[in-house]
N, CA, C and O atoms as a Maestro MAE file, in Angstrom:
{
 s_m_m2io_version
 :::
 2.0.0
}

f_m_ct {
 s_m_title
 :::
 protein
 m_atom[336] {
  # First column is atom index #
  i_m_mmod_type
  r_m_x_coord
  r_m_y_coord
  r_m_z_coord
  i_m_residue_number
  s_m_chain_name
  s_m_pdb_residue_name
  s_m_pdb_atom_name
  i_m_atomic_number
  :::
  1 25 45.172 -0.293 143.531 1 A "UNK " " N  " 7
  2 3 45.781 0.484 144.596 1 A "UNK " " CA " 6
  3 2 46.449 -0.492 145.566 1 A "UNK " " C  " 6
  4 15 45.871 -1.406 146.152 1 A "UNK " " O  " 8
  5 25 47.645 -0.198 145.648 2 A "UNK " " N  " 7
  6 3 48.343 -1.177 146.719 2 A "UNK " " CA " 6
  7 2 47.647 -0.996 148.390 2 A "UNK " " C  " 6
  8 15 47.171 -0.062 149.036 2 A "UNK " " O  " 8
  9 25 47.867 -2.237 148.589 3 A "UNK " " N  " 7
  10 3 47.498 -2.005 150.488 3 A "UNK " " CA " 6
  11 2 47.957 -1.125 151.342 3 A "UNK " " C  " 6
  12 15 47.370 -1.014 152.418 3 A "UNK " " O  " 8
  13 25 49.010 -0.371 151.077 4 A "UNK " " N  " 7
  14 3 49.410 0.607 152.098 4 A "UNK " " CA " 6
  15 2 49.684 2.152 151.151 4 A "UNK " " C  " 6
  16 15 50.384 3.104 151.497 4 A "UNK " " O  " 8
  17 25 49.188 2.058 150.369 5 A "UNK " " N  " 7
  18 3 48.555 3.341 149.434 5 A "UNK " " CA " 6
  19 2 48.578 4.528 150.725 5 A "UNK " " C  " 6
  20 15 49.210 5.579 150.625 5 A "UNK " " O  " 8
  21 25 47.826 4.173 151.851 6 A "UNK " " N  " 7
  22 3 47.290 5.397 152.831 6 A "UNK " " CA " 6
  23 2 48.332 5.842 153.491 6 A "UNK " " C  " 6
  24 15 48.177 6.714 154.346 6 A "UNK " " O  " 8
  25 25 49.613 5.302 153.197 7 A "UNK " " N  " 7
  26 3 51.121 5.366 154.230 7 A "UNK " " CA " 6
  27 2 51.833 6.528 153.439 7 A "UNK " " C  " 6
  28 15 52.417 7.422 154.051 7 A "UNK " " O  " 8
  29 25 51.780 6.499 152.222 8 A "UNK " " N  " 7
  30 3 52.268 7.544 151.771 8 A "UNK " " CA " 6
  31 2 51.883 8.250 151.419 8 A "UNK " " C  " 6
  32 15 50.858 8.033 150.773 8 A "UNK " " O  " 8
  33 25 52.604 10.352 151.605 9 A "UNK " " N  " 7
  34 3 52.295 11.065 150.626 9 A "UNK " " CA " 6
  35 2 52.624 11.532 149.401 9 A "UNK " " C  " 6
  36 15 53.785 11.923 149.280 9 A "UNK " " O  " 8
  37 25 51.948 11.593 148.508 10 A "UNK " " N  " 7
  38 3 52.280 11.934 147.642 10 A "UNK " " CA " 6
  39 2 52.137 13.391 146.395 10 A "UNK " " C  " 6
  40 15 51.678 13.282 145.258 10 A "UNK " " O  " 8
  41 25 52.443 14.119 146.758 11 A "UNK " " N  " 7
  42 3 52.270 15.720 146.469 11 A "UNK " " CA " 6
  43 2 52.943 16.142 145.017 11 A "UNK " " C  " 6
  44 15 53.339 17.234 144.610 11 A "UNK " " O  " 8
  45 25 52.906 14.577 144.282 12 A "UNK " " N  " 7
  46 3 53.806 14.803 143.227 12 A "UNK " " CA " 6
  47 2 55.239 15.514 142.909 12 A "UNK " " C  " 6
  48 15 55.708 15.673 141.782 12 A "UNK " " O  " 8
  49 25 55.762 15.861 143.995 13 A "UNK " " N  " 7
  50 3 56.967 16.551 144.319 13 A "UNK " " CA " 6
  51 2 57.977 15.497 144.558 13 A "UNK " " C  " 6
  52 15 58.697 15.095 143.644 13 A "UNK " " O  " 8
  53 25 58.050 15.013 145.835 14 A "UNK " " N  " 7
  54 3 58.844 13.370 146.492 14 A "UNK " " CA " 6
  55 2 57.814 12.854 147.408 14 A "UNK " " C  " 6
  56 15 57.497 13.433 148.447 14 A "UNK " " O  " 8
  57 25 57.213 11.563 146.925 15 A "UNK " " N  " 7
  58 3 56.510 10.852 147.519 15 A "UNK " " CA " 6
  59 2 57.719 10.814 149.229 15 A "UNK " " C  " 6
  60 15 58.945 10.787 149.335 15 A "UNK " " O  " 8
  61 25 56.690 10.830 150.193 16 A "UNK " " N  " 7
  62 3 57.591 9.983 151.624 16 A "UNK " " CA " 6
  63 2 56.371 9.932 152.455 16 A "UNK " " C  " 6
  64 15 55.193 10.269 152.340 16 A "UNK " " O  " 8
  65 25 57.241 9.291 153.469 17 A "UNK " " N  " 7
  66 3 56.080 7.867 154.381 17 A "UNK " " CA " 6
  67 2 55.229 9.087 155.172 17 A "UNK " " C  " 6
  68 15 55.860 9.686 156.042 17 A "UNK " " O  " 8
  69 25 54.194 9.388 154.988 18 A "UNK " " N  " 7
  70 3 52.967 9.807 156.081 18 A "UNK " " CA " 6
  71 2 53.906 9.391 157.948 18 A "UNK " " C  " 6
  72 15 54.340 10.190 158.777 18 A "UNK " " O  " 8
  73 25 53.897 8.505 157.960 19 A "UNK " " N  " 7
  74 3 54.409 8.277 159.363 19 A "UNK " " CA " 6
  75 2 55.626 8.094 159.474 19 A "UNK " " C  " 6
  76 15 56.045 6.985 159.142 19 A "UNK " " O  " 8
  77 25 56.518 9.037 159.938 20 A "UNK " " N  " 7
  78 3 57.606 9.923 160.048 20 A "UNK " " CA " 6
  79 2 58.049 8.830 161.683 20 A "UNK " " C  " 6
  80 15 57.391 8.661 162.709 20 A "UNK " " O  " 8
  81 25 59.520 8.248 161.238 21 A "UNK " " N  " 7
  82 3 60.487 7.984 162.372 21 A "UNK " " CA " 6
  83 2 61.848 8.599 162.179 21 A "UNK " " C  " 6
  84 15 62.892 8.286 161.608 21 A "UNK " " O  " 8
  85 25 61.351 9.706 162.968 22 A "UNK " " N  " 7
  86 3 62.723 10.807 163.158 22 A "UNK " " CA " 6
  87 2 63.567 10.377 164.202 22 A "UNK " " C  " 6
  88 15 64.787 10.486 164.080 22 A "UNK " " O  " 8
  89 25 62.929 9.789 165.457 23 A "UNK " " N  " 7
  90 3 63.561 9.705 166.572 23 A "UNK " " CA " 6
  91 2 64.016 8.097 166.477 23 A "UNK " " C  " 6
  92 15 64.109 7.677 167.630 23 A "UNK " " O  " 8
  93 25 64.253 7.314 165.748 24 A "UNK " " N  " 7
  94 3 64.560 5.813 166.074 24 A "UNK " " CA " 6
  95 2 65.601 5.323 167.485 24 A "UNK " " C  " 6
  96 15 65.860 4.208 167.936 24 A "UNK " " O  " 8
  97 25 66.109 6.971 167.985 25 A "UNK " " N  " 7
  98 3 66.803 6.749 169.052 25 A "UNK " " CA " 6
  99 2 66.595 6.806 170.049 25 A "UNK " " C  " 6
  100 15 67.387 6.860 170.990 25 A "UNK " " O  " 8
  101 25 64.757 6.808 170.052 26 A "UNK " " N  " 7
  102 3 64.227 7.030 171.479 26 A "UNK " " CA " 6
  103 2 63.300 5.365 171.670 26 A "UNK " " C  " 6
  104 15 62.483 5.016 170.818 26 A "UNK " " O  " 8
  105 25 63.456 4.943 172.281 27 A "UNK " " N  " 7
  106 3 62.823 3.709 172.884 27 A "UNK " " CA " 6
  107 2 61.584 3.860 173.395 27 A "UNK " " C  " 6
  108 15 61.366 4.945 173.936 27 A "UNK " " O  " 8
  109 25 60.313 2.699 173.359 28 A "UNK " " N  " 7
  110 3 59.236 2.889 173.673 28 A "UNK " " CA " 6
  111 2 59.215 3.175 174.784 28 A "UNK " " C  " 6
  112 15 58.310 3.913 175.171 28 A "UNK " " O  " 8
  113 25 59.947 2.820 175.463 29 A "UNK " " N  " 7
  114 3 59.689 2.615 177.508 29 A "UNK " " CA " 6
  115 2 60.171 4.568 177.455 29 A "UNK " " C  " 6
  116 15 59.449 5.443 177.934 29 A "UNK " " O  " 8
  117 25 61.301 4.783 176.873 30 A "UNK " " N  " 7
  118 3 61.244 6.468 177.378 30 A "UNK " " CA " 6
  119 2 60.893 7.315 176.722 30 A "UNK " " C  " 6
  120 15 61.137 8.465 177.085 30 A "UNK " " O  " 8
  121 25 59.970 6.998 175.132 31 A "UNK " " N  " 7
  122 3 58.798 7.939 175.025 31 A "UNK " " CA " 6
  123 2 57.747 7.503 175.759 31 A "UNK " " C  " 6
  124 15 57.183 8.580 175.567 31 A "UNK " " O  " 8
  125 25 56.996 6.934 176.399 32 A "UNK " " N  " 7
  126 3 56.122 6.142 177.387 32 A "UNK " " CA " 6
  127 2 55.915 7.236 178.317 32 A "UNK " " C  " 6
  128 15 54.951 7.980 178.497 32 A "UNK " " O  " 8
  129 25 57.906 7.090 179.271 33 A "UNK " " N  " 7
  130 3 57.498 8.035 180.555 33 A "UNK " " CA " 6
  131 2 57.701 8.899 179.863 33 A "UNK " " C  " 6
  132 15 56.738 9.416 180.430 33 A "UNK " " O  " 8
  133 25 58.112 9.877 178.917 34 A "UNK " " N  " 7
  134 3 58.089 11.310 178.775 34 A "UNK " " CA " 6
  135 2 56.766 11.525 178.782 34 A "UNK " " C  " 6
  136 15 56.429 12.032 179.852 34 A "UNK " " O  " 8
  137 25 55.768 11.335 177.956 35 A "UNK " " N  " 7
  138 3 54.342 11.094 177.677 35 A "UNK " " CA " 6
  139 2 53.688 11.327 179.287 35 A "UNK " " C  " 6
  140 15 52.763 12.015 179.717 35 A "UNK " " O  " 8
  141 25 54.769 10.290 179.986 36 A "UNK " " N  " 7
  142 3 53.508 10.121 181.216 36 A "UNK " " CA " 6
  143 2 54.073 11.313 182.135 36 A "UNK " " C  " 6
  144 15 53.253 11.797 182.914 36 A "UNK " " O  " 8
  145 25 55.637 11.955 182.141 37 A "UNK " " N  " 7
  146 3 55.529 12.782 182.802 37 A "UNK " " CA " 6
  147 2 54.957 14.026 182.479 37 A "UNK " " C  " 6
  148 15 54.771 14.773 183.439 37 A "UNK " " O  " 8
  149 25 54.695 14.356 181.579 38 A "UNK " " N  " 7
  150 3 54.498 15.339 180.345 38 A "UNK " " CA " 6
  151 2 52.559 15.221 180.999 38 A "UNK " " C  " 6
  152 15 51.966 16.296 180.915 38 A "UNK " " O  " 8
  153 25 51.887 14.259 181.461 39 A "UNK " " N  " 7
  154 3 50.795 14.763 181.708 39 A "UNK " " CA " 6
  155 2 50.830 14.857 183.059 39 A "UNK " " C  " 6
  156 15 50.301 15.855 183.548 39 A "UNK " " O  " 8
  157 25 51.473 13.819 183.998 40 A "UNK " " N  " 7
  158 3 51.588 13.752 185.189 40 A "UNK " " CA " 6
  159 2 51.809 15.693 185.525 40 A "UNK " " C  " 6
  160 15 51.035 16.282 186.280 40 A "UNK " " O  " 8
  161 25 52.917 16.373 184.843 41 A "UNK " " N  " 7
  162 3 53.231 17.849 184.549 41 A "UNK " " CA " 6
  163 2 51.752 18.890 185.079 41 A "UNK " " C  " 6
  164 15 51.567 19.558 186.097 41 A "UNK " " O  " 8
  165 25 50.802 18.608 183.733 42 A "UNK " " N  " 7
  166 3 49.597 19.203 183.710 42 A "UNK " " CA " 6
  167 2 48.871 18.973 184.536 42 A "UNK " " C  " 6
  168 15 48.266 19.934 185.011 42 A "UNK " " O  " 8
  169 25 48.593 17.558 185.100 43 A "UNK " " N  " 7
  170 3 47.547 16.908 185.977 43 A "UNK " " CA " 6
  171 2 48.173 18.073 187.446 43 A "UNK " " C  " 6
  172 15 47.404 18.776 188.102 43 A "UNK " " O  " 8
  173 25 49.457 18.012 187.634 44 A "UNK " " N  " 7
  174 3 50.046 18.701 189.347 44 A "UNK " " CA " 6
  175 2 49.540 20.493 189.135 44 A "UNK " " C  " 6
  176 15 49.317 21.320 190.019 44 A "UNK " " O  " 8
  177 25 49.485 20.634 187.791 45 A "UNK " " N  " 7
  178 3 49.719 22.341 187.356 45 A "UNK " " CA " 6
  179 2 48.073 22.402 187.861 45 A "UNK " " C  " 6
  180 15 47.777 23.099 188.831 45 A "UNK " " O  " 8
  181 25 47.139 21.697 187.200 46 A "UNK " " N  " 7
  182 3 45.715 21.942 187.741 46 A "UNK " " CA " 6
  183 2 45.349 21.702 189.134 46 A "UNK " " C  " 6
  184 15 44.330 22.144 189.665 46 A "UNK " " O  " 8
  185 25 45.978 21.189 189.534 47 A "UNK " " N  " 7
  186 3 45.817 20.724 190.935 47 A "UNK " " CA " 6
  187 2 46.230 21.464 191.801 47 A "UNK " " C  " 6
  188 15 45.610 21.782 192.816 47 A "UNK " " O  " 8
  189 25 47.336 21.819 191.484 48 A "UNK " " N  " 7
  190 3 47.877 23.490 191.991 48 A "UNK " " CA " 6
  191 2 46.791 24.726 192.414 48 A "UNK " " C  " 6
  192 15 46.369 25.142 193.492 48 A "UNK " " O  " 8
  193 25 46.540 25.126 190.856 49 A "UNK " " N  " 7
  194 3 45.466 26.205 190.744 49 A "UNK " " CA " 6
  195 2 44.165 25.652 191.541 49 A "UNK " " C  " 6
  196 15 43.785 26.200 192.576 49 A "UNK " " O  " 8
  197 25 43.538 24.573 191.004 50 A "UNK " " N  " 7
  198 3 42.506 24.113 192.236 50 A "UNK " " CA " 6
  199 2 42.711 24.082 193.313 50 A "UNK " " C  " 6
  200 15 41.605 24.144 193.850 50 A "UNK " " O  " 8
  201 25 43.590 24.012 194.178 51 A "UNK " " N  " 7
  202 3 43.884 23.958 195.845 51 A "UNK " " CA " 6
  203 2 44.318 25.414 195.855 51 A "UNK " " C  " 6
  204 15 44.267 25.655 197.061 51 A "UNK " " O  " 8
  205 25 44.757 26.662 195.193 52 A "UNK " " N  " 7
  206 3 45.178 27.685 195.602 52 A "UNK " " CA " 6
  207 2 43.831 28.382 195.926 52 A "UNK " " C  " 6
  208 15 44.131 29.131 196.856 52 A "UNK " " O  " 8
  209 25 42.506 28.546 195.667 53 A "UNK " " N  " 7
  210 3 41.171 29.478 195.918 53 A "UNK " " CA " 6
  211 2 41.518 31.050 195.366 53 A "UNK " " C  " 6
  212 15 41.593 32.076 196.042 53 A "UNK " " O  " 8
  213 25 41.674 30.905 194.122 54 A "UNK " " N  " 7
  214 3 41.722 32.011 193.428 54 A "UNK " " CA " 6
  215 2 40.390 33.039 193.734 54 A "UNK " " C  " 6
  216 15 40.442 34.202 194.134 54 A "UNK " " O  " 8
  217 25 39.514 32.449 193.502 55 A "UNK " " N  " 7
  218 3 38.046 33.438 193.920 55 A "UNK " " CA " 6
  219 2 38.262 34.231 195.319 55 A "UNK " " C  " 6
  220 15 38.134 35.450 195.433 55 A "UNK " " O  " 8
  221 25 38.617 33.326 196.378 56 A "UNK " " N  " 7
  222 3 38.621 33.952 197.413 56 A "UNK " " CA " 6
  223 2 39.882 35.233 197.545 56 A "UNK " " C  " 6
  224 15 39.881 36.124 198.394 56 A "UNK " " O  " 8
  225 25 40.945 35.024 196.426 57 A "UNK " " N  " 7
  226 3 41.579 36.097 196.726 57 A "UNK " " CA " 6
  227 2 41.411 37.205 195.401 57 A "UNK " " C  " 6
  228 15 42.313 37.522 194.625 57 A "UNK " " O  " 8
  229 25 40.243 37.603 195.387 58 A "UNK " " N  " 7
  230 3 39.902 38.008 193.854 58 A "UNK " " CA " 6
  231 2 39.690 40.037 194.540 58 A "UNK " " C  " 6
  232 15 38.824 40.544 195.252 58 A "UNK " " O  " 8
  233 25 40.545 40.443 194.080 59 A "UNK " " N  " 7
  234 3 39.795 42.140 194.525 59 A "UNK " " CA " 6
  235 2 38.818 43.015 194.293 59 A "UNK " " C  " 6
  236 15 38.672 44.155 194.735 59 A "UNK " " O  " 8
  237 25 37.683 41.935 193.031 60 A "UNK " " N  " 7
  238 3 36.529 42.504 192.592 60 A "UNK " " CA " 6
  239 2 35.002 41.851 193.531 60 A "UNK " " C  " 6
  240 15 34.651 40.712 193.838 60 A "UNK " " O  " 8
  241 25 34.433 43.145 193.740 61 A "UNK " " N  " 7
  242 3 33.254 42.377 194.439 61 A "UNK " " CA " 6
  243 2 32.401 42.047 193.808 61 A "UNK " " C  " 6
  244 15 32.232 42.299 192.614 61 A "UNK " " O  " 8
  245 25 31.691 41.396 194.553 62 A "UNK " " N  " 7
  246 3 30.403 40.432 193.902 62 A "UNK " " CA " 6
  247 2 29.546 41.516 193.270 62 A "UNK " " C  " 6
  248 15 29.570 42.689 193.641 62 A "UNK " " O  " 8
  249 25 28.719 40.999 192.199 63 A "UNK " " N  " 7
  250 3 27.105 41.411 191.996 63 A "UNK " " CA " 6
  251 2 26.828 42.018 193.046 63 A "UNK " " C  " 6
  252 15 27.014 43.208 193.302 63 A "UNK " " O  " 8
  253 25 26.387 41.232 193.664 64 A "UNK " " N  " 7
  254 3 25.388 41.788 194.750 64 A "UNK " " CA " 6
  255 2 25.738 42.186 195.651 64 A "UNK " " C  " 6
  256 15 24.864 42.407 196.489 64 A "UNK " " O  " 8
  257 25 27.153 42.509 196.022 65 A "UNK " " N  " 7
  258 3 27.228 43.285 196.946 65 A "UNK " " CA " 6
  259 2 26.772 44.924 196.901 65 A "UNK " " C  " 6
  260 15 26.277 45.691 197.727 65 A "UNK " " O  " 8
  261 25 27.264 45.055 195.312 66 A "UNK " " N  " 7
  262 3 26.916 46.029 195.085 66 A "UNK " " CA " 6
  263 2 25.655 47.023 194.557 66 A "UNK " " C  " 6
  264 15 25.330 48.206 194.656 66 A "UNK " " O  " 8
  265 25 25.216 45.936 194.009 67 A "UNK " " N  " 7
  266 3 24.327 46.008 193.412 67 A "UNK " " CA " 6
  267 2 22.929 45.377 193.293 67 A "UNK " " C  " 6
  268 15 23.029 44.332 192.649 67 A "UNK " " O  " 8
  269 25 22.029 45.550 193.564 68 A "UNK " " N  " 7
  270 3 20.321 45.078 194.395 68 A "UNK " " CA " 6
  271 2 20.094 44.367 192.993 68 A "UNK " " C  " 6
  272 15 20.705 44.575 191.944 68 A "UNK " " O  " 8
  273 25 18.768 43.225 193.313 69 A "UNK " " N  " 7
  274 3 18.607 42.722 192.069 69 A "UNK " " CA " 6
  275 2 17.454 43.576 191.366 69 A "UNK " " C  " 6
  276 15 17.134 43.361 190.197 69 A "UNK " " O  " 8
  277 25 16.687 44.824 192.370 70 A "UNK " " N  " 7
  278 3 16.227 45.599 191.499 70 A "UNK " " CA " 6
  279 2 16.899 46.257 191.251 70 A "UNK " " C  " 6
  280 15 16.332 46.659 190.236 70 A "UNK " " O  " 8
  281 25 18.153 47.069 191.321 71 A "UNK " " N  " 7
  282 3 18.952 47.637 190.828 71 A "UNK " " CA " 6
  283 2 19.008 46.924 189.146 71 A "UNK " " C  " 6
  284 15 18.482 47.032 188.038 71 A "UNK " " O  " 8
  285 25 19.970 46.207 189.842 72 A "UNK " " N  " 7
  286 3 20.384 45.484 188.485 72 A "UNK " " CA " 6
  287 2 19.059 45.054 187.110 72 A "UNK " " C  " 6
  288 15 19.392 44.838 185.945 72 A "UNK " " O  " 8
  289 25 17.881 45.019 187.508 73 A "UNK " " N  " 7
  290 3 16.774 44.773 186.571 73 A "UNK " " CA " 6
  291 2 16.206 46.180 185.978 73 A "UNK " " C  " 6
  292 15 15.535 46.423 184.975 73 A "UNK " " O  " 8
  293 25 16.698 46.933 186.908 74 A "UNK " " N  " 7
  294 3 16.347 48.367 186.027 74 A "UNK " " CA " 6
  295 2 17.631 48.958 185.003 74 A "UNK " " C  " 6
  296 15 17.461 49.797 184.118 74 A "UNK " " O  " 8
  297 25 18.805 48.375 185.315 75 A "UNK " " N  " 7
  298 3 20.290 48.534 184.476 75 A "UNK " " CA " 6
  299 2 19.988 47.824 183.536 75 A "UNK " " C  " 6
  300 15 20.413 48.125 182.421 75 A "UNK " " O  " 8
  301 25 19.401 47.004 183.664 76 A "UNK " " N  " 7
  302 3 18.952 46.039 182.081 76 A "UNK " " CA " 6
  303 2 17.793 46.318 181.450 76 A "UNK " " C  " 6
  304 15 17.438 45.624 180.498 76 A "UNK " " O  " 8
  305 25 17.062 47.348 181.885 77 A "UNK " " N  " 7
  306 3 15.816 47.507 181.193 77 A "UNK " " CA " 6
  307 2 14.584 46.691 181.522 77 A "UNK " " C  " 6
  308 15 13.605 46.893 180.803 77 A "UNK " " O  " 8
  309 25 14.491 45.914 182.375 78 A "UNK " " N  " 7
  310 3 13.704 44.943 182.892 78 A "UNK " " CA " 6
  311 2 12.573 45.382 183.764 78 A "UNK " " C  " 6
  312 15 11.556 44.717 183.963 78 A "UNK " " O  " 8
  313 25 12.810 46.441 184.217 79 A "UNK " " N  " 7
  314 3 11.134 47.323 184.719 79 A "UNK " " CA " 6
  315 2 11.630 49.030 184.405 79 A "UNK " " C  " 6
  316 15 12.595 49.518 183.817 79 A "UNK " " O  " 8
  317 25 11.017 49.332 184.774 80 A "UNK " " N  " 7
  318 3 10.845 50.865 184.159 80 A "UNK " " CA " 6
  319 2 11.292 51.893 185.186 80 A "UNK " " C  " 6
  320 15 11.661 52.930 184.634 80 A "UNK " " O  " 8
  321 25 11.345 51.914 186.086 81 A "UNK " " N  " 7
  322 3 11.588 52.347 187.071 81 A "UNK " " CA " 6
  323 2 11.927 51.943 188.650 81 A "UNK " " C  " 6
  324 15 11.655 50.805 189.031 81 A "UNK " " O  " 8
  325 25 12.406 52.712 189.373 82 A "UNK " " N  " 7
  326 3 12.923 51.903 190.691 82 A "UNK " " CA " 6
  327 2 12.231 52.620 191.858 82 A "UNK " " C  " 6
  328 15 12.189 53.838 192.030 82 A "UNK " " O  " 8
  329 25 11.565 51.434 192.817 83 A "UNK " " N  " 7
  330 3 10.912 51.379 193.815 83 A "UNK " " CA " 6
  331 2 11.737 51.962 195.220 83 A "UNK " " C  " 6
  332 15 12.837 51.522 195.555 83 A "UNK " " O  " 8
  333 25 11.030 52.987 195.937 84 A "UNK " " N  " 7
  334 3 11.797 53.194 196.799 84 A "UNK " " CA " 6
  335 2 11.947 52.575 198.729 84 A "UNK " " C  " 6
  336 15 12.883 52.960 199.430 84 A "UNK " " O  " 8
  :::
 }
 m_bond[335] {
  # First column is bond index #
  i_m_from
  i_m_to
  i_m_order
  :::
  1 1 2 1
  2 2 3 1
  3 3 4 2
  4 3 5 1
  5 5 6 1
  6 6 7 1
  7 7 8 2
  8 7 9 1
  9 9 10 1
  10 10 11 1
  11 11 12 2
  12 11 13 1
  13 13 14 1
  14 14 15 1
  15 15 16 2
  16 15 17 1
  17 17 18 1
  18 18 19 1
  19 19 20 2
  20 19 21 1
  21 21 22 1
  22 22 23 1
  23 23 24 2
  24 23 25 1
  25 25 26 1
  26 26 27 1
  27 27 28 2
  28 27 29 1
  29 29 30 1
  30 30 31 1
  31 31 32 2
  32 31 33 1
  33 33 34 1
  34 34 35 1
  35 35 36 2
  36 35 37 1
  37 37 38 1
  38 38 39 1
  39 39 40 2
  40 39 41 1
  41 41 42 1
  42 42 43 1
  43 43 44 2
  44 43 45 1
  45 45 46 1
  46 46 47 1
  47 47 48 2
  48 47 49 1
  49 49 50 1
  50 50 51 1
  51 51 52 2
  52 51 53 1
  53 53 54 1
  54 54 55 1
  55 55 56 2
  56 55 57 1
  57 57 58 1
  58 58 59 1
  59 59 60 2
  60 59 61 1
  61 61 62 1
  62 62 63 1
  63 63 64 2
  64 63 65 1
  65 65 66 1
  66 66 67 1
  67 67 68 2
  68 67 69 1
  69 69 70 1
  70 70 71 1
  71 71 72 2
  72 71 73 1
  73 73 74 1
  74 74 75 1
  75 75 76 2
  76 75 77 1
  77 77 78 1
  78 78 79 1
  79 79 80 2
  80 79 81 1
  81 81 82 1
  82 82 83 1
  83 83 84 2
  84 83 85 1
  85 85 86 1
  86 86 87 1
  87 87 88 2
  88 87 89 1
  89 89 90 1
  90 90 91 1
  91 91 92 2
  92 91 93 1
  93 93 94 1
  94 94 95 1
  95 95 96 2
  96 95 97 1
  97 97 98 1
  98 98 99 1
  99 99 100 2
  100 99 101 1
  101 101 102 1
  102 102 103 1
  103 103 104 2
  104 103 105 1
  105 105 106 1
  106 106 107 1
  107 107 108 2
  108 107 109 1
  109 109 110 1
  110 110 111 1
  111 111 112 2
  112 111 113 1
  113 113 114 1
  114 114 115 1
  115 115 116 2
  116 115 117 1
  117 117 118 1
  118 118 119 1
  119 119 120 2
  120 119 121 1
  121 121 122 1
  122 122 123 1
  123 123 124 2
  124 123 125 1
  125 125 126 1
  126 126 127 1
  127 127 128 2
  128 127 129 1
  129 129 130 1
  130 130 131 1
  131 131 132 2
  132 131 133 1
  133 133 134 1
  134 134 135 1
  135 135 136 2
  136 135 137 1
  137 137 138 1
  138 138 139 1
  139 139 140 2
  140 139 141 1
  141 141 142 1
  142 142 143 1
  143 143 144 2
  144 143 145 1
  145 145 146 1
  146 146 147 1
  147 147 148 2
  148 147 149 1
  149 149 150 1
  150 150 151 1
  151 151 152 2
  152 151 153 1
  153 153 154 1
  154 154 155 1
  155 155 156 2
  156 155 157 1
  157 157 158 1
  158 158 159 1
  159 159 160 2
  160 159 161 1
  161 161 162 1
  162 162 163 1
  163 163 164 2
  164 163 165 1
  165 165 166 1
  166 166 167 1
  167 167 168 2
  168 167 169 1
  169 169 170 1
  170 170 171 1
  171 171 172 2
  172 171 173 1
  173 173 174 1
  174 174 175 1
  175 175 176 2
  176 175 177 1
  177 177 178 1
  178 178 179 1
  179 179 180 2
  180 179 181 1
  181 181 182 1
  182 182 183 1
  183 183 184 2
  184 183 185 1
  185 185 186 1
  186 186 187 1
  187 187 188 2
  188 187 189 1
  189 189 190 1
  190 190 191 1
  191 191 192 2
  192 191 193 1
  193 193 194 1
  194 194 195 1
  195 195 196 2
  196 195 197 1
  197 197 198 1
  198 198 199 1
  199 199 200 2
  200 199 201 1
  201 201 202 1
  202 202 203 1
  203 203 204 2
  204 203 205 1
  205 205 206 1
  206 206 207 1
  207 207 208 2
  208 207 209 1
  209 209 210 1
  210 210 211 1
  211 211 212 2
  212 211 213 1
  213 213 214 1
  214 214 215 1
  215 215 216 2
  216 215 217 1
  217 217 218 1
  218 218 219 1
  219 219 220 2
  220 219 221 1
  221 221 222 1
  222 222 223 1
  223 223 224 2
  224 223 225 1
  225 225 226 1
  226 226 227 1
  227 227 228 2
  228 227 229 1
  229 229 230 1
  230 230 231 1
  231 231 232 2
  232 231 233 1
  233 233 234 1
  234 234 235 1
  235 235 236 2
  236 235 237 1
  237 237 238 1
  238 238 239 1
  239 239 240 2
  240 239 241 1
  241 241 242 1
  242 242 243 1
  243 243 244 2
  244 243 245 1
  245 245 246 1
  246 246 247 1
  247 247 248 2
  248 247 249 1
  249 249 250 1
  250 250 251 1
  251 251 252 2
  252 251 253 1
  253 253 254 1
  254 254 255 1
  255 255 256 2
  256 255 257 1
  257 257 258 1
  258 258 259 1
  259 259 260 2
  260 259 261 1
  261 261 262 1
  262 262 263 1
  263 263 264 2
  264 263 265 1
  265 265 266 1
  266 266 267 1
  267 267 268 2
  268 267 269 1
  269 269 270 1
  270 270 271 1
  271 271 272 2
  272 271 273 1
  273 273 274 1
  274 274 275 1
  275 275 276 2
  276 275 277 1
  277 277 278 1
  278 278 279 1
  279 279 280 2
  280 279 281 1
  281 281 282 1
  282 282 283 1
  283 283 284 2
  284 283 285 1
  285 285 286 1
  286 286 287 1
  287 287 288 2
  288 287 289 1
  289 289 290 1
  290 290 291 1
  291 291 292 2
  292 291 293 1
  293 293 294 1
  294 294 295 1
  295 295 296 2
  296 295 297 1
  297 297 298 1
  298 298 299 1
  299 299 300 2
  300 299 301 1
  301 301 302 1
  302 302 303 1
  303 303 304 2
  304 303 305 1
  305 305 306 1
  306 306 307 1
  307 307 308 2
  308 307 309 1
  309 309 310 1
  310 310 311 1
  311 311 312 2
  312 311 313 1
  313 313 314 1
  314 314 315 1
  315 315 316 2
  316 315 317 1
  317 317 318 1
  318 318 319 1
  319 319 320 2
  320 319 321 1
  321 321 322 1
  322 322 323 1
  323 323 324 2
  324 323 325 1
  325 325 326 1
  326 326 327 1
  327 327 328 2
  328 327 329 1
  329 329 330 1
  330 330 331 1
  331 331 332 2
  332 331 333 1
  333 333 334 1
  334 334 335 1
  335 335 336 2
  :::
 }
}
């Protein structure tokens, strides 16, 4: 087996190289920053949603506002009846 055996595929159809240079017209330095703006992108998008306080503007109420935790233990079957 030759040394770079693992570079190609071969599907018995047309062997070609596993590692594909489609772009030879893009340079390391500006796939680099695309890469880095491309997370820099995601990193601002989460950071976004974290500083906006989605919970606090949420129109559903809590558990417990509504609902007692014996309430809620008799909705689950958890005692048999409710204390008055």
């Amino acid at each position: 087996i030759p040394e770079q055996a693992e570079l190609v595929w071969d599907d018995s159809v047309a062997p070609e190289v596993t590692i594909d240079f489609d772009a030879a017209h893009v340079s390391s330095n500006e796939a680099v920053s695309m890469w880095a703006l491309g997370i820099a992108f995601f990193v601002g998008l989460y950071t976004l949603c974290s500083l906006s306080d989605v919970p606090s503007r949420s129109p559903v109420a809590k558990r417990a506002a509504v609902l007692s935790a014996q309430g809620y233990q008799y909705d689950i079957g958890a005692i048999a009846e409710l204390e008055e």
